[in-house]
N, C-alpha and C positions, 0 to 999 in steps of 0.2 A: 504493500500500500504506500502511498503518496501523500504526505502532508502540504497543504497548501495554505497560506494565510492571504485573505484578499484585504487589503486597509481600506477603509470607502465602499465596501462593497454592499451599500442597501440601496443604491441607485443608480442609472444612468450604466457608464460603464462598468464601475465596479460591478454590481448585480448582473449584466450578461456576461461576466465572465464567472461571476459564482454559480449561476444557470447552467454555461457549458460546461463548466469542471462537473457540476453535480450528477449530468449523464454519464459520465465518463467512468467505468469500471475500476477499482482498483485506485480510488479517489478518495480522500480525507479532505476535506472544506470547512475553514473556520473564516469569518468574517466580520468584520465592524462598522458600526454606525456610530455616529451623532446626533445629531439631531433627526428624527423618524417619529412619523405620524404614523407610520403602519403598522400596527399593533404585531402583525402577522410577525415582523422583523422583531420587533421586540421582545417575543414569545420561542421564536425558535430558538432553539441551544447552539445552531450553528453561529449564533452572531453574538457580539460580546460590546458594548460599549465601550469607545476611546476616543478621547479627545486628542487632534494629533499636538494640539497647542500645550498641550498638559506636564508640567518635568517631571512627571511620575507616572509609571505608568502603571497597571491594574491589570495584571492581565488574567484571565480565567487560568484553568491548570490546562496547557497545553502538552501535546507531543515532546518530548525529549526530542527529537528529529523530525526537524523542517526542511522538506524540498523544495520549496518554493513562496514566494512574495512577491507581490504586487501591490505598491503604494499610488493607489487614486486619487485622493484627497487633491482637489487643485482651486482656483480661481481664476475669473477671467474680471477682472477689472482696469477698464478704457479710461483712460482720464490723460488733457493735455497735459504734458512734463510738468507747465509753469505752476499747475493747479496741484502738484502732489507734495503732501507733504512727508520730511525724513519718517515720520513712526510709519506713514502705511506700506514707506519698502519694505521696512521690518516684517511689519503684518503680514503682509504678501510670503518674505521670504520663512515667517517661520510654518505656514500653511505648506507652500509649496517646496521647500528645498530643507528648513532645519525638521520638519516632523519626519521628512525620511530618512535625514542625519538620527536622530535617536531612536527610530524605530528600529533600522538596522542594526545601529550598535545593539540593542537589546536584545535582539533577537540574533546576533552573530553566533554565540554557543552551539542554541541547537542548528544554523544553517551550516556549522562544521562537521556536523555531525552526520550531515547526510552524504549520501556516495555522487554528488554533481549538481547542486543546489542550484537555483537559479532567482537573480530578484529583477522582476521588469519594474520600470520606472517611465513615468509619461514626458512629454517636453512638447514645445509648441512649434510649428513653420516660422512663426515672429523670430523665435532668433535670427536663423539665418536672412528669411526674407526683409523684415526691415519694416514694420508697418505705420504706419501715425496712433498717436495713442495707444500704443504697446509695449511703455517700457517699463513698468513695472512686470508686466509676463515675461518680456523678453528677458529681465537681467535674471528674474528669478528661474525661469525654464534654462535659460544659460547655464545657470549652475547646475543647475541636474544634470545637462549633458557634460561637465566637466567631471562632476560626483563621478557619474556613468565610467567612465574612463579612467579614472583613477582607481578605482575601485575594484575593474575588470583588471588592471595589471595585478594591484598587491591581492588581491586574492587568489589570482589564477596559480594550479588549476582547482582549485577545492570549489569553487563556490564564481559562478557567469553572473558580469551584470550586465543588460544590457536595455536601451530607452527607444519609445516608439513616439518619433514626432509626429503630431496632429493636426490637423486644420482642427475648421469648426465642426463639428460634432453634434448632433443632435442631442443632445441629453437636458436634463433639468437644468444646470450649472449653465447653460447658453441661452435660456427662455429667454431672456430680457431682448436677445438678440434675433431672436426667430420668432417673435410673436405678430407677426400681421403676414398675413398671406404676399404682399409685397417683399418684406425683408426675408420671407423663404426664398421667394424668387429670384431673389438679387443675389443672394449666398449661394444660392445653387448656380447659378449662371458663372461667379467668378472662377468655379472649378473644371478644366477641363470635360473631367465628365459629369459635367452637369449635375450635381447634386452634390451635398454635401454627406459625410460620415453618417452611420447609424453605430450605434453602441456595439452592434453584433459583428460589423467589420474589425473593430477594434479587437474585440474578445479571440477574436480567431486568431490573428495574430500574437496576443499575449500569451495563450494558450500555448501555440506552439512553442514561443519561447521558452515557458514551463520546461515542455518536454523534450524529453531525450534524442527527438530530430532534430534538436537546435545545439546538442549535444558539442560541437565545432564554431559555436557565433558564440562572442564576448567581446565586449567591449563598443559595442555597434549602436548607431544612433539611426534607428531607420526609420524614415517616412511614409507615413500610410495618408495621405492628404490629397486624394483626388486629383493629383497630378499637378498641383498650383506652385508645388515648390519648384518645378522644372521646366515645366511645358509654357509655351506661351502661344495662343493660339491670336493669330490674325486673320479672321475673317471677316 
């Protein structure tokens, strides 16, 4: 059997990837929320509350031996440069890049423990691409792809890490930004192929990372973004 820990995993992407692990044979799934209105998530035993902001952390009695993490937990907050102030980089950065700094350390023990561990980590196209109003994602998605990297050398080969950059994504954490039938339209239009992410594209790929086909990738920051990081269509 397979122990997996999903961080984030009561919505959007976390939860399609706790879905797909769940069909999966030979599968151990624990997962966390925070804030949940779904009683259902509340009630099952597979999920455990964690605040990723918290210096302590709580954890239920887990496995001695972890093969796998995935830390979701992110934010997308747009705001001109001039308008941000120093504490919300902080904010940003301890959501998106320090909660996966102490989640990892804490859980290092048992990912030594297993025979080829694996921890996926998300990141945004804004790095590389460049967009107005993205520099809080951008510096803090930065660092995760730096984390990513660093982390694949001093750990290899005991333990792969490796990050999947995203465009926009359909999930809850983007409502504000997909909510009129026009801004679907417009977000779907920017991407080559014409729409943007669903939760389950994402999951598929994290998945795989998990597992033993990905057994030869570490260190890799790869794009699953509808083709917008590369392509440029002129018609």
């Amino acid at each position: 059997m397979k122990n997996y820990i999903i961080i984030g995993g009561s919505s959007g992407i976390g939860l399609a990837i706790v879905n797909k692990l769940k069909s999966k044979p030979q599968s151990n799934v624990w997962a966390t929320y925070n804030s949940s209105d779904d009683e259902f998530i509340k009630q099952n035993e597979m999920y455990f509350h964690l605040d990723v902001n918290s210096q302590d952390y709580n954890f239920p009695e887990l496995p001695e031996v972890i093969d796998g993490i995935v830390y979701c937990p992110g934010t997308i907050n747009l705001k001109p440069f001039h308008r941000i102030k120093p504490d919300e980089f902080i904010q940003d950065y301890q959501v998106q890049f320090l909660g996966a700094v102490r989640l990892i350390q804490a859980l290092l023990p048992k990912l030594k423990k297993s025979n080829g561990a694996s921890v996926v980590l998300f990141s945004s196209v804004a790095v590389q691409k460049g967009f107005i109003f993205h520099s809080l994602v951008s510096s803090s998605k930065g660092a995760i792809e730096g984390l990513t990297k660093a982390l694949a050398a001093e750990y290899a080969p005991e333990i792969r890490f490796n990050c999947i950059e995203l465009s926009l994504t359909n999930t809850p954490l983007a409502a504000s930004l997909l909510n009129t039938d026009a801004k679907l339209e417009a977000n779907n239009n920017r991407h080559p192929l014409k729409r943007i992410g669903k939760p389950e594209d994402v999951a598929s790929l994290a998945i795989f990372l998990l597992s033993d086909k990905a057994s030869w990738m570490t260190g890799q920051v790869i794009n699953l973004d509808g083709g917008i990081s590369t392509i440029h269509l002129n018609k």
